[in-house]
C-alpha positions, 0 to 999 in steps of 0.5 A, spaced: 434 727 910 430 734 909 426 736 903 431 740 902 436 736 901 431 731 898 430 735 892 438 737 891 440 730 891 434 729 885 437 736 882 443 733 882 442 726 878 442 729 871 449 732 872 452 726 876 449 721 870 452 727 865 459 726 867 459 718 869 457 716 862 462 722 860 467 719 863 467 712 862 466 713 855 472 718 854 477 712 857 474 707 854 474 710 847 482 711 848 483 704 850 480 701 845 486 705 841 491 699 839 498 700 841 504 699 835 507 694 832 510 691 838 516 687 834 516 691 827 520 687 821 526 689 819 524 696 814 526 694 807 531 699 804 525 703 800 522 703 806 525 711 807 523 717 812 524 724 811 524 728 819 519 734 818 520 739 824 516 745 823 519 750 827 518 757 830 522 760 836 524 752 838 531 753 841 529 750 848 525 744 845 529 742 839 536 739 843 531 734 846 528 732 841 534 732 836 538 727 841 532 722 840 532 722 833 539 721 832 539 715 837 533 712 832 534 705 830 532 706 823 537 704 817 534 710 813 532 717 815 533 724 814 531 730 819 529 736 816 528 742 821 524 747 818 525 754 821 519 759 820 522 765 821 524 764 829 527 770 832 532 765 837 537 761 835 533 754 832 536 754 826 543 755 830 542 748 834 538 744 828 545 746 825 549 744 831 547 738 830 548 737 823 541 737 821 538 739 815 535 746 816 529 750 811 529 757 813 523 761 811 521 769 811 514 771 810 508 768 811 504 768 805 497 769 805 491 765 807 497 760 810 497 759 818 505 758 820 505 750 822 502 748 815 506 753 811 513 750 814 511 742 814 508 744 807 515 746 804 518 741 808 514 736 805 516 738 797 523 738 799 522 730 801 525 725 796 523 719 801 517 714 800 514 717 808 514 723 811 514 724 818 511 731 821 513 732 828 513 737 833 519 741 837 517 738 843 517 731 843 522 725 844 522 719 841 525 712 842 530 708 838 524 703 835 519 708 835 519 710 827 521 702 826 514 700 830 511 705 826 513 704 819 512 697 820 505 698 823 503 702 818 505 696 813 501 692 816 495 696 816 495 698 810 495 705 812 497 711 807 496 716 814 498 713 821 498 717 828 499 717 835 498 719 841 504 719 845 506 720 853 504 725 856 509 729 861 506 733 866 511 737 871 508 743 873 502 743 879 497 746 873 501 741 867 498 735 872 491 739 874 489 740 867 492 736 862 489 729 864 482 733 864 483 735 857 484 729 854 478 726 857 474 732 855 478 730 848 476 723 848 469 723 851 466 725 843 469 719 840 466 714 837 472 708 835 467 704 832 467 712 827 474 713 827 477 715 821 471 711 817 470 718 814 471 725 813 467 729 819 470 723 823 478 724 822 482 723 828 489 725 829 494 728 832 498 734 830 504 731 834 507 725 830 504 724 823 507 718 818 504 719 810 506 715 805 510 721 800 505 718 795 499 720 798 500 726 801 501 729 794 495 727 791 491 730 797 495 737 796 497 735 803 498 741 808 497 746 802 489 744 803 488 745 810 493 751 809 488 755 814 485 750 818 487 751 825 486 744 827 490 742 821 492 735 824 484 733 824 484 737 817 489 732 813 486 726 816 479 728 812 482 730 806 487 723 805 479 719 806 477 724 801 481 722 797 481 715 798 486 713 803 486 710 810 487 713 816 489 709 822 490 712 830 494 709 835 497 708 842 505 710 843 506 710 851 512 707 850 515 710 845 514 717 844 513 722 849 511 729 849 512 736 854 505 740 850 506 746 855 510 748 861 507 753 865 499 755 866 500 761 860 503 756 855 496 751 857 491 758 856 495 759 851 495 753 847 488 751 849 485 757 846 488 757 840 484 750 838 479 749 843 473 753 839 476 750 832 476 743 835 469 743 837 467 747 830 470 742 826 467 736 830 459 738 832 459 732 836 464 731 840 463 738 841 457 738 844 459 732 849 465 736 851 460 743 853 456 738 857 462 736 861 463 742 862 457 745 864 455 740 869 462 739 871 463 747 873 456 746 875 458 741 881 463 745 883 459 751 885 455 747 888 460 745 893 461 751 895 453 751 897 449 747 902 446 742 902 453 739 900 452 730 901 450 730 894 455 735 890 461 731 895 458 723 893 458 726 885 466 728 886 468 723 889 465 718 885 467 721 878 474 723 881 475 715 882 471 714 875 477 720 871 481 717 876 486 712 870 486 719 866 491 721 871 494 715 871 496 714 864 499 721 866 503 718 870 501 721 876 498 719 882 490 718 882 489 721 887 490 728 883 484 726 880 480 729 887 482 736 883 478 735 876 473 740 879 478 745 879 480 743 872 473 743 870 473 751 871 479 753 869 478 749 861 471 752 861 474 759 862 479 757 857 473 755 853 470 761 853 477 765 851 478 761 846 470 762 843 470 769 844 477 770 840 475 766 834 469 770 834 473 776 834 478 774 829 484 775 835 487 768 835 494 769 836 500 763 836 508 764 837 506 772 835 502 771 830 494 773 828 490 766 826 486 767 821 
């Protein structure tokens, strides 16, 4: 071995550690998450739900999710479509399948779109639970049972998952699994909920007790957050209630993005957000995405043993990331590409907050 090479290996070692601590942390912090409720008891008749789902411009994305509601094993729920100002035919196909529709106009101000419809559509609940869902996710036929149930029995006021991830597209697949790990890699399970600055949860399937919801001002609190998941489960701790986070593989699923522009598009608008709200795991995750990028220019200069051993052990390490995915583990070999494509999407994010031009579904986030 030269001196050169020597010294690069030695170069190398602070981010190899970096990034195998991170990793191992980030899977072991989401499969320290428990599952729900395997065999939910019978609900008792109080035991009602009302369906909140936000929606702009969903008409693509609400038959799915429609049909799955409709085939839930659950004796009462009520499915609320709430249209926000969609310029497509959501309300159309909520109506076709003879839901419930909130259709809404102007956009006060101070208000972000998604808190302004699952805020109206909350006021309109007469149910003991609320549930707020997004477009784009599907759901078993025991899925609000097993929550419900789980809810019950952990004495949860506010309970959330993190359902299955689908990935179809070369960039869904690449960037997604690498973006959960990145997510789970500046949390801490034991701190999880215990209070507001650590709040964790999931935009895409919330349950809250109706009760709860209120006293907290719900989604009228966090109107302008951007990260109005994370902003609700700290103010329900705020006010005394409890925040319990799960697994759902088995039982939801969700399509987030569809296409490269979907993920830029999506990651920007709460990348910056996400790490503001949480220092920590934000600095956790820019340490990643340092080394990891890192690494990757290192590839494309010599000596290369030592950038080529760090890829191949951390690609096995991020490995049962890709896999929960339901991808082969050899697409972990493509995280470095992952890596440079979310630290631009990073810095896109940062300097759009920095110049207050966030847009989501045609609209300016404050």
């Amino acid at each position: 071995m030269s001196l050169a090479s020597s010294r690069a290996a030695w170069r190398s070692l602070p981010a190899f550690v970096i990034q195998v601590v991170g990793f191992q942390q980030s899977w072991r912090h989401y499969a320290s998450l428990p599952e729900l409720e395997n065999r939910p008891e019978p609900p008792a008749p109080e035991e009602s739900v009302t369906i909140v789902i936000p929606a702009r411009n969903e008409a693509g994305r609400l038959p799915r999710l429609l049909d799955s509601l409709s085939r839930l094993d659950y004796p009462a729920f009520r499915v609320l479509v709430v249209d926000d100002a969609s310029e497509d035919g959501t309300a159309h196909v909520a109506l076709e399948r003879r839901c419930e529709v909130v259709r809404l106009r102007a956009l006060p101000e101070g208000w972000l779109g998604k808190s302004w419809a699952c805020w109206n559509g909350a006021l309109r609940s007469e149910s003991k639970w609320i549930l707020f869902t997004d477009a784009d996710t599907v759901h078993g036929p025991v899925s609000l049972g097993r929550a419900v149930s789980t809810a019950n029995r952990t004495g949860a006021d506010m309970l959330s998952v993190f359902p299955c991830q689908e990935c179809r597209t070369l960039w869904e697949r690449i960037i997604l699994p690498f973006a959960y790990c990145l997510y789970f890699a500046g949390i801490r399970p034991d701190l999880v909920n215990t209070g507001p600055r650590d709040a964790l949860a999931n935009g895409q399937y919330i349950l809250i007790s109706k009760r709860v919801y209120l006293e907290c001002e719900g989604h009228s609190a966090v109107r302008s957050s951007i990260v109005e998941d994370l902003a609700l489960a700290a103010r329900v701790i705020s006010v005394g209630g409890t925040v319990r986070v799960f697994r759902a593989q088995s039982d939801v699923s969700v399509r987030m993005y569809q296409s490269l522009g979907d993920i830029v598009e999506g990651f920007s608008k709460n990348a910056a957000s996400f790490a503001f709200f949480r220092l920590g795991s934000g600095i956790v995750v820019v340490g990643l995405l340092v080394t990891a990028l890192s690494q990757t220019s290192r590839l494309l200069r010599r000596p290369l043993w030592p950038a080529i051993g760090s890829w191949l052990a951390c690609s096995r390490l991020i490995a049962p990331w890709y896999r929960e995915f339901g991808l082969d583990g050899r697409w972990a070999f493509a995280y470095p590409i992952a890596a440079a494509a979310f630290q631009l999407i990073a810095i896109r994010s940062l300097v759009k907050s920095l110049l207050g031009a966030q847009h989501w579904r045609g609209r300016r986030l404050a």
